[in-house]
N, C-alpha and C positions, 0 to 999 in steps of 0.2 A: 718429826714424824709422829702419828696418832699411834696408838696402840693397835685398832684395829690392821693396819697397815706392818705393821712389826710383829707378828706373829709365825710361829716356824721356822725355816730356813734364813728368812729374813731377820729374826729377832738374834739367831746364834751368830749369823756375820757380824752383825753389829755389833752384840756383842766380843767377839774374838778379835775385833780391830775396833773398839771403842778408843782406844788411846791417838790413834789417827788419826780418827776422827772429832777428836776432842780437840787433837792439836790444827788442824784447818782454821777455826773462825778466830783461834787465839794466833795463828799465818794473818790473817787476813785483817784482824784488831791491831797488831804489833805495825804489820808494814803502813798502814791507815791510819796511826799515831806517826809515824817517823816522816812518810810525805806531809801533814801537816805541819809539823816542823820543820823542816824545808823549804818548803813555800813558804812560809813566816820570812824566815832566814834571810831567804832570797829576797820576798819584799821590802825587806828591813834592809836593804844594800848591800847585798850579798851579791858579784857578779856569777853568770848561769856559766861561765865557761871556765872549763878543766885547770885552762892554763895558770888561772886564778888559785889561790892559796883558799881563798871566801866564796869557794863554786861546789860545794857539796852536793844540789841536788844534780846538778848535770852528772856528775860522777857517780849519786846513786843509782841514777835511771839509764844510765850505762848498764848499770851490773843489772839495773830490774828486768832491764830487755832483756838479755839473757838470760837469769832464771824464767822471765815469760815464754819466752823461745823452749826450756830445758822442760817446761813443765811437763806437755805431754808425753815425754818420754817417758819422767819419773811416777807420772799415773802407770804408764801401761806396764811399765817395770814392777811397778808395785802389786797390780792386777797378777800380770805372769805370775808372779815371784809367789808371794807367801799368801795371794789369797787363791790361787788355783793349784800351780803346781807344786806347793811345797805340801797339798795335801793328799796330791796323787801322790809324792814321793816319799812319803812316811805311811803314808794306807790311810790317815787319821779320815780320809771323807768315807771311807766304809761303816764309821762311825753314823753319821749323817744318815748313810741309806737304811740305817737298821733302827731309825724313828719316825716311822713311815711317811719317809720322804722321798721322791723318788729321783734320778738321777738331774733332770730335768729342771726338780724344782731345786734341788740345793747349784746345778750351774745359774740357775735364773735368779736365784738370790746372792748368787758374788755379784753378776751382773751389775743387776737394779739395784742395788745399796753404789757401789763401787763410781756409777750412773750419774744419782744424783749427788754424790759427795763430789765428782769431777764437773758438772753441771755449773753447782752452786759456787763452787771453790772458784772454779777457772771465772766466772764471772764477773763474782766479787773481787779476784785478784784486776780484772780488768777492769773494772772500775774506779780501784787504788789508780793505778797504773796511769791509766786518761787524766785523774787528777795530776798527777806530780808533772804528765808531758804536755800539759796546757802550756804553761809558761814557757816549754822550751821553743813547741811548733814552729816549725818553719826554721832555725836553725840549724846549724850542721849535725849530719845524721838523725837527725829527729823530725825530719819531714815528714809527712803521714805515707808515704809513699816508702819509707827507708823500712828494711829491713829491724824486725823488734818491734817498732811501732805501730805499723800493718798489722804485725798478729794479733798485737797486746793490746789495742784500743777500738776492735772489732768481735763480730761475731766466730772469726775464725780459730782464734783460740780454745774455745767452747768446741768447738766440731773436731778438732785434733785432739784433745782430750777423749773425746769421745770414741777415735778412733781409738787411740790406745789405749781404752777400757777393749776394745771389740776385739784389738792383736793381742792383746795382753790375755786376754780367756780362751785365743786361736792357741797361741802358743805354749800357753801352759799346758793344754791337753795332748799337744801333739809331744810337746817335748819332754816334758812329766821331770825335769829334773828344775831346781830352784834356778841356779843360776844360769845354765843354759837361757831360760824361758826368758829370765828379764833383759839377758846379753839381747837375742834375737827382737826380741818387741821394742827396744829402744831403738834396733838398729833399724829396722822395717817402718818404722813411723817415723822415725830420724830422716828416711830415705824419702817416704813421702812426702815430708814438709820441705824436703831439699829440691825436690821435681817440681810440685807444684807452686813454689818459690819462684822457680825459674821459668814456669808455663802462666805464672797467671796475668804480666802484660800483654798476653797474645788473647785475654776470653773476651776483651772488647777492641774494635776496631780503634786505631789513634785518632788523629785531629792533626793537618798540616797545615802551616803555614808557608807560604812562595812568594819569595819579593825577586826585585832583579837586582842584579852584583852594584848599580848605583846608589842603594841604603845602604848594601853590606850586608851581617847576617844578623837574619830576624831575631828580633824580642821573643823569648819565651815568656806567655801567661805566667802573672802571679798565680802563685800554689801549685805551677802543673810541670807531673813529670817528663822531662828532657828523654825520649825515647832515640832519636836520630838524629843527624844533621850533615847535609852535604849538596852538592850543590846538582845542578837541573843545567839538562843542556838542550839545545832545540828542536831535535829527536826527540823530545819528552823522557828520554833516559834520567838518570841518576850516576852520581858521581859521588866517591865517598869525598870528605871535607877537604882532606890535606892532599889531592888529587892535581890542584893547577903546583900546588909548594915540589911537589914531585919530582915536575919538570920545569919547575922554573926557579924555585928557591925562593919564591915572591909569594905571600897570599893575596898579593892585591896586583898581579899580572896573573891570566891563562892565555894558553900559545893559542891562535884562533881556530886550529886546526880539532880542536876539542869542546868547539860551539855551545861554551857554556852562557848560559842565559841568567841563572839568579841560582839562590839558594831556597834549600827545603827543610824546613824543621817539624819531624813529627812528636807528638806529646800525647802524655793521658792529663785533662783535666780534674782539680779536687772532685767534678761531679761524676769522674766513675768509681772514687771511691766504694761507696757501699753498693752498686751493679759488681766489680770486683769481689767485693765481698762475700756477696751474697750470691755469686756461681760458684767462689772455689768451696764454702762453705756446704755449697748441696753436692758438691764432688764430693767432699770428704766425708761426707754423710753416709753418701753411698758407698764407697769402700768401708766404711767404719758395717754399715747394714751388713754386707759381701762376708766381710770378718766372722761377724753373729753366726749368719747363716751356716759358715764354713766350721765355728764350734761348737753348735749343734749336728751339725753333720757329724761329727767325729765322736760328738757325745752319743750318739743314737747308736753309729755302727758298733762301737764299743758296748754301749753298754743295753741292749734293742730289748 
């Protein structure tokens, strides 16, 4: 950052969490040496699975997805915690307001420092991250569509962060004590990422495939996520898969009386990757805005 941009509310944050922010690009240097060395590894005849004694990077980027996954919790926690409410809860931001600062500008300067260190951080982090899971792609649990990888090798990682800069400055206002504030913002963006986890195969329509029971059941596309499968009866109805085994103990017999016709398999192709991305992404933008808005609200009534 310029100097002119560091002046005020903004140069004392900085200052008071230089050491955090010191340790980010030497996070982001450290893990950005150790995937290059992995990948070596691996190309040098290393195999990529666990089961292997000579499979380190699969087992590092195991553990990378979950800290990818844990990151924005530990932003908004960090937000809550010691850059908002642990200064309501000692008085020390009273200090602040008696350098002719006003309430406004010293929340707007935890903010916007806090912002761009989660910004730059989470980005960088994602770009490590896309390196080491090139070579696994497509693999067990490393599909771009698995869990860890979706977050870690998009723009959605960046926007959950950002949330938890926004609950993380809700909640230390409201709650004014250290540990309360980070308990509650991990859990509330925890909650988010766990909901919209589970709503976001529904922000585009699938893709189905219909053949009749004399192929058997359809080919799923390379790259594309396995949403449903079951079978179509002459009703134009749906039948879930193991529906004829039920009643007859046969997958390859149904009783005629249940007029199945072929099977139905719906899918997301690797091409709604980044449209996925880039919806749950402006949802959580807007709740991350919603957040702001609502710490401000709380900063004004308090303090008008």
């Amino acid at each position: 950052m310029s100097a002119p941009i560091l002046t005020g509310p903004r140069w004392v944050t900085v200052r008071q969490h230089r050491h955090v922010l010191r340790a980010l690009p030497a996070v982001v240097a450290t893990s950005l040496a150790g995937v290059v060395a992995l990948r070596w590894w691996a190309a040098n005849g290393a195999d990529l699975y666990p089961s292997s004694p000579d499979g380190p990077l699969r087992s590092a980027m195991d553990v990378a997805g979950i800290g990818m996954l844990l990151l924005p919790l530990l932003v908004g926690a960090f937000v809550a915690g010691p850059m908002v409410a642990r200064e309501l809860e000692s008085g020390t931001y009273r200090l602040a307001l008696t350098q002719s600062s006003t309430p406004r500008a010293w929340l707007a300067a935890k903010i916007t420092v806090a912002s761009a260190a989660a910004v730059a951080g989470s980005a960088a982090l994602a770009g490590v991250y896309r390196l080491g899971w090139l070579p696994l792609d497509g693999t067990y649990q490393f599909s771009w569509a698995d869990r860890g990888p979706y977050e870690s090798t998009g723009t959605v990682i960046v926007a959950y962060c950002l949330l938890g800069v926004a609950v993380g400055a809700l909640a230390g206002q409201l709650l004014r004590r250290t540990l309360a504030a980070m308990a509650v913002t991990g859990l509330v963006t925890g909650l988010v990422m766990v909901v919209l986890g589970a709503l976001r195969w529904s922000f585009m329509p699938v893709r189905t495939i219909t053949t009749s029971t004399a192929p058997g059941v359809p080919e799923l596309p390379k790259d594309a996520l396995m949403m449903d499968l079951g079978l179509t009866t002459a009703s134009g109805g749906r039948l879930p898969e193991g529906a004829c085994f039920a009643r007859t103990r046969s997958m390859s017999h149904c009783p005629p009386d249940m007029e199945v016709t072929g099977w139905y398999l719906d899918y997301h192709p690797y091409a709604h990757y980044w449209p996925t991305q880039s919806i749950e992404t402006a949802v959580v933008l807007v709740l991350a805005a919603l957040a702001l808005w609502g710490a401000f609200a709380v900063l004004r009534a308090r303090h008008p």
